[in-house]
C-alpha positions in Angstrom: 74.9 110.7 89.0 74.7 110.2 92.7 77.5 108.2 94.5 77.5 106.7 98.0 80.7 105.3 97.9 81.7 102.9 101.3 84.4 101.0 102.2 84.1 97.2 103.0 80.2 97.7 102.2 78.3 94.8 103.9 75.8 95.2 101.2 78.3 93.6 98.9 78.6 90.4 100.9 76.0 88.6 98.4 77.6 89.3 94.9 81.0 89.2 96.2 80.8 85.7 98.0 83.1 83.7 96.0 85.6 85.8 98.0 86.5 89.0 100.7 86.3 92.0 99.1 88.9 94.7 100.2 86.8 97.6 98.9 83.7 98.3 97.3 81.3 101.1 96.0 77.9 102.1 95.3 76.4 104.1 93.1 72.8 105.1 92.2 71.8 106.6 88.8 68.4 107.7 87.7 66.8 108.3 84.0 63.6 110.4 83.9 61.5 111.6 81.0 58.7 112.3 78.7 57.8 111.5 74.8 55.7 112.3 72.5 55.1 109.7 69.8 53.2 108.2 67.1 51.2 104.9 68.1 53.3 102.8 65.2 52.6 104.8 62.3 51.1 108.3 61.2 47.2 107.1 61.0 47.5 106.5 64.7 47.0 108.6 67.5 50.0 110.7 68.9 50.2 110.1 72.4 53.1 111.3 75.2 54.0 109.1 77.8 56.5 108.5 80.1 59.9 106.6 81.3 61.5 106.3 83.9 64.8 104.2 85.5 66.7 103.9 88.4 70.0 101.9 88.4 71.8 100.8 91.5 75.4 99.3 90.5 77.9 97.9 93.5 81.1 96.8 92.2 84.7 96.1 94.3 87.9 94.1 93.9 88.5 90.7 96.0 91.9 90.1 97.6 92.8 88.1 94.6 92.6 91.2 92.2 89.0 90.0 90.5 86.9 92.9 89.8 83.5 92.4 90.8 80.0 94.2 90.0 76.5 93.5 90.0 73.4 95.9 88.7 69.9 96.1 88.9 67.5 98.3 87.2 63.9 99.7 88.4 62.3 100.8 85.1 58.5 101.5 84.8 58.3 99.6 81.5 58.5 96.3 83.6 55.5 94.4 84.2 54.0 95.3 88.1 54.3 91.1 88.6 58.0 91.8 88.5 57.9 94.7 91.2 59.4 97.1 88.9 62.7 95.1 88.6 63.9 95.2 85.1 67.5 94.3 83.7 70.2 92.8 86.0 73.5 91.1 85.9 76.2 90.0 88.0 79.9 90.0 86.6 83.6 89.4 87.1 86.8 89.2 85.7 90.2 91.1 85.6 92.1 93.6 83.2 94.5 90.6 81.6 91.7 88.0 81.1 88.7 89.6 80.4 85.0 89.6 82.0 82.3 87.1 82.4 79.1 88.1 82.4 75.8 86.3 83.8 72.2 88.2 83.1 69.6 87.4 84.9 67.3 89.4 82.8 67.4 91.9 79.7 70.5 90.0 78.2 71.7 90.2 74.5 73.8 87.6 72.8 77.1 88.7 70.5 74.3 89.2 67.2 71.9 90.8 69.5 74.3 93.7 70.9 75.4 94.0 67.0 72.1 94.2 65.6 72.3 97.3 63.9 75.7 99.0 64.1 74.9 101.7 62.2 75.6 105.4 63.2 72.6 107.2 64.7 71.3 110.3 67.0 68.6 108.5 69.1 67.0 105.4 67.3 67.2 103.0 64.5 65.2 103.4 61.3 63.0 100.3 62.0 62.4 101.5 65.5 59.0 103.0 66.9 56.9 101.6 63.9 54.8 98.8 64.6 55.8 95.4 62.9 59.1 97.3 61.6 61.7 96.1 64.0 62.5 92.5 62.4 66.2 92.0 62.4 68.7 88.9 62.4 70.1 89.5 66.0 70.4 85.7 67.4 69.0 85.2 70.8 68.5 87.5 73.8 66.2 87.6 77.0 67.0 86.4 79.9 69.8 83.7 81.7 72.6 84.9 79.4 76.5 84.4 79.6 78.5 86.9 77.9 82.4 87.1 77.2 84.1 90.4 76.5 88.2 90.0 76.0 90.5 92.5 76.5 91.8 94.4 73.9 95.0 93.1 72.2 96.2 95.7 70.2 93.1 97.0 68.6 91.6 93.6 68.4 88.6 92.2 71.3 86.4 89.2 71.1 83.0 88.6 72.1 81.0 85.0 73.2 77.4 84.1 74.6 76.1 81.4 76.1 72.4 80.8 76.7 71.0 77.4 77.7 68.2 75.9 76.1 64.3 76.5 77.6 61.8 74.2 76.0 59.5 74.6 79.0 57.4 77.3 77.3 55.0 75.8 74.8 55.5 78.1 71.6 59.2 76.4 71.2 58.9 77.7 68.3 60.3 81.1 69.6 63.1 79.1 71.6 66.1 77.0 70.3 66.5 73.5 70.7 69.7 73.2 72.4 71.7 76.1 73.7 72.8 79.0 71.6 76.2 80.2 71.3 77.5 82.9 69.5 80.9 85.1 68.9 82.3 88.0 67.4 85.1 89.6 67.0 86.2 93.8 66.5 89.3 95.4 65.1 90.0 99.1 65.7 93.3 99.1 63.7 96.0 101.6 65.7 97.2 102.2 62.1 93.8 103.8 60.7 92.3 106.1 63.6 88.9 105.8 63.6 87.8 103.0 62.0 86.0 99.7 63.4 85.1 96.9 61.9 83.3 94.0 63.1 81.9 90.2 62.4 79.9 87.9 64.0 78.0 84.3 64.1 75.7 82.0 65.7 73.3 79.1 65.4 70.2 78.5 66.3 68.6 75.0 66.4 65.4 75.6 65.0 64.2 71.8 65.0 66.0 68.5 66.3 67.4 68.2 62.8 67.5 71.6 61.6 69.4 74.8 62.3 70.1 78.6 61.4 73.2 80.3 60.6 73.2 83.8 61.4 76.2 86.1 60.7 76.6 89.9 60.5 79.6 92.0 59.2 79.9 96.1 60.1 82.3 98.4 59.3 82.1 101.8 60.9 84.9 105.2 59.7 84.9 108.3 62.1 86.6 111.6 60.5 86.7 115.0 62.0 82.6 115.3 62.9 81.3 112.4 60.6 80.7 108.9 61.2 80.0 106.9 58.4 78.7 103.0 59.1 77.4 100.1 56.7 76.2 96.4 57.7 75.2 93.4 56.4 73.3 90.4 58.0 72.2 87.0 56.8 70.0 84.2 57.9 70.2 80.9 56.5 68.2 78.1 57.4 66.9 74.8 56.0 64.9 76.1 53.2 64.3 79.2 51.5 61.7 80.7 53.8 63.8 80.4 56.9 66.5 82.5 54.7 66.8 86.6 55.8 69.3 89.5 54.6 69.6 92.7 55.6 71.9 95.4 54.4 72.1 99.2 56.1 73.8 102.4 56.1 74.4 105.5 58.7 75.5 108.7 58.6 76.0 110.7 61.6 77.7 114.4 62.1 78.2 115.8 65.2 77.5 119.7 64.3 79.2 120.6 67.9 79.6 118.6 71.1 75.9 119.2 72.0 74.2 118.7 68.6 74.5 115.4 66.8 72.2 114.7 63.4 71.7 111.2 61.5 70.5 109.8 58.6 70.3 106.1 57.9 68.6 103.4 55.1 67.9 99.7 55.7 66.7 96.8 53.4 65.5 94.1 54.8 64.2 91.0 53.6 62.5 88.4 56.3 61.8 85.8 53.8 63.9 85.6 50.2 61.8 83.2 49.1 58.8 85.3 48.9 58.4 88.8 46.8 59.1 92.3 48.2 61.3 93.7 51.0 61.4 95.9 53.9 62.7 99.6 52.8 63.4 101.6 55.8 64.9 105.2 56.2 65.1 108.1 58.6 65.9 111.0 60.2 67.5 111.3 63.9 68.6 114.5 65.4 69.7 115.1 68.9 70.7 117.9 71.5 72.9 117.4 75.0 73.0 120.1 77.5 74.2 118.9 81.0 72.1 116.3 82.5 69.2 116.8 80.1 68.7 115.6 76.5 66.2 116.9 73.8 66.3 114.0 70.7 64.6 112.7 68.0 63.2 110.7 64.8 61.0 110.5 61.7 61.4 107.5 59.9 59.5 105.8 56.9 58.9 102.1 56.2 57.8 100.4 53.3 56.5 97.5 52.6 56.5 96.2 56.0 56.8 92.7 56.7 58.1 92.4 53.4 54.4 92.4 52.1 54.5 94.4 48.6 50.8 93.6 48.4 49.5 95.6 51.0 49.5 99.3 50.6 48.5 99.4 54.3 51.8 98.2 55.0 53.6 101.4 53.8 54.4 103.2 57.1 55.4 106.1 58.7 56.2 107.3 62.7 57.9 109.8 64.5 59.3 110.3 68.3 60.3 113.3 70.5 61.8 112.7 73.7 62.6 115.1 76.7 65.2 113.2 79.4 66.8 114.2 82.3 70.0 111.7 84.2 71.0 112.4 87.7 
C-alpha cells in the first residue's frame, strides 16, 4: 500500500466540513489481477479476464475528537457512464459511541454483510455459477446508513437504514417504505475463538404486506481450523414468498500462506414448491507478499430450486492471479 500522508490536508476540507480538522491522511491502495473462469457452469466457455481497483481513503480527527473518513473506489467493473467510480462512503464517529456510516454506492444492510458467514478460502459455494447466488440477505445498493457499536466486552451491534425508492418502475425489486435492519455478535472472552451472530429485517413487499428475514451464525476457530454453520429464513405473506437456507464451512489454514475450504449449502427459494438448491465446493488459497494465487470448484444442483430440469444441475470453477500495492 502506498501512503501520502499530510498534515492539515486541504483536500479534506469537503468530507470534514461539519468541523476543522487538526490532522488528516491519505492513502492510495490498488488491486490488480487476472482470472480464468468458467462462463456460469462447465458447458460454457472458459474465458480469463481481468480486474482491477484503485482505492483512495482520507480520514482525520476534528478538534472535538470525531474520527472522520471518506473512500472512493475506481474499479473496472463499473459501468463507463459512471467514469469508473465504484463503491464510496463517507463516515464518522468516535471510539466510545461507535460509527455512522452513509454509502453513496455499493452498500450492504446488517443481512446483507451476514449473508453467508461461513468459513472460506476465496468464494462462496453459490458464487461464479449463473442463477446460483440466491440468498436471504435483506437490502443492499446504494444510499445506505449503517451502525457499527463498539465492542462491550465481547458483544457489538449492528443497524441499517435505507430509505424507500419507488421511482424505478419494477418496485417490485424495491421496498415500500424504508428498510431497517439489525444484528448483533458475541465473541465471548470466556471461549477464545468463538463468534456467534443474529440478525433481522423487514421488508415491505406491498402496502399491506411484508417479509421477515432473520439469520443466525455461529463460527469456532481452534489451532488452524475454523469451523462455521448458518441458518436463514424468509417469511412472507404466503407460502411462496417463504425461503430457508442452511450452510456449513470448514476452513484450515495449512501455514500462514496456505488456507483450504470446504463448504455445503441448501437452499430453498420457495418452500411452497418441490426441490431445493444443493450447493457445495472446494476453495483453496495461497498468500505470498503482495500477490495472491486462489481458488474454487463448486457444484450446484437443482438450481433455482427446479428438480425438473436436469439442465439445471451445475458446475463452475475460478482461478485467480492478484497483486495489492
Amino acid at each position: 500500500m502506498n501512503k501520502l500522508t499530510k498534515i492539515g490536508v486541504s483536500a479534506l476540507a469537503g468530507s470534514l466540513a461539519m468541523a476543522s480538522a487538526s490532522a488528516g491522511e491519505v492513502n492510495v491502495s490498488a488491486l490488480t489481477g487476472l482470472a480464468l473462469a468458467s462462463t456460469g457452469d462447465e458447458n460454457g466457455a472458459t474465458r480469463p479476464y481481468q480486474f482491477d481497483s484503485v482505492t483512495f481513503t482520507t480520514s482525520g480527527e476534528t478538534e472535538g475528537g470525531i474520527t472522520v473518513s471518506a473512500k472512493m473506489e475506481l474499479d473496472n467493473d463499473n459501468s463507463a457512464s459512471n467514469a469508473g467510480m465504484d463503491d464510496r462512503n463517507v463516515s464518522f464517529g468516535t471510539d466510545s459511541l461507535g460509527t455512522i456510516t452513509f454509502h453513496g454506492h455499493g452498500g450492504s444492510s446488517v443481512m446483507g454483510q451476514w449473508d453467508d458467514m461461513t468459513p472460506n478460502a476465496y468464494e462462496e459455494v453459490w458464487d461464479t455459477t449463473t442463477g446460483a447466488d440466491v440468498r436471504i440477505d435483506g437490502r443492499s445498493g446504494d444510499n445506505i446508513f449503517t451502525y457499527d457499536s463498539p465492542s462491550f466486552n465481547g458483544v457489538m451491534f449492528k443497524a441499517a437504514y435505507q430509505a424507500a425508492d419507488n421511482s424505478s418502475s419494477t418496485v417490485a425489486d424495491l421496498d415500500v417504505s424504508a428498510y431497517t435492519d439489525f444484528g448483533i455478535m458475541i465473541t465471548p472472552e470466556m471461549v477464545e475463538g468463538l463468534t456467534i451472530g443474529y440478525a433481522e429485517g423487514e421488508l415491505d413487499d406491498t402496502a399491506t404486506t411484508s417479509i421477515d428475514n432473520e439469520t443466525f451464525f455461529i463460527k469456532y476457530a481452534i489451532g488452524g481450523f475454523t469451523f462455521g454453520y448458518q441458518e436463514s429464513e424468509a417469511e412472507g405473506s404466503t407460502a411462496a414468498k417463504n425461503d430457508e437456507s442452511e450452510g456449513f464451512g470448514v476452513s484450515y489454514a495449512v501455514n500462514e500462506n496456505f488456507t483450504i475450504a470446504y463448504g455445503e449449502r441448501d437452499h430453498d427459494d420457495d418452500t411452497s414448491a418441490a426441490g431445493e438448491q444443493n450447493d457445495k465446493g472446494f476453495s483453496a488459497s495461497y498468500t505470498m507478499g503482495g500477490m495472491t494465487i486462489a481458488g474454487h470448484m463448486n457444484e450446484n444442483d437443482n438450481v433455482n430450486s427446479n428438480a425438473s430440469a436436469a439442465t439445471m444441475d451445475k458446475e463452475s470453477y475460478e482461478l485467480a492471479l492478484t497483486f495489492a500495492f
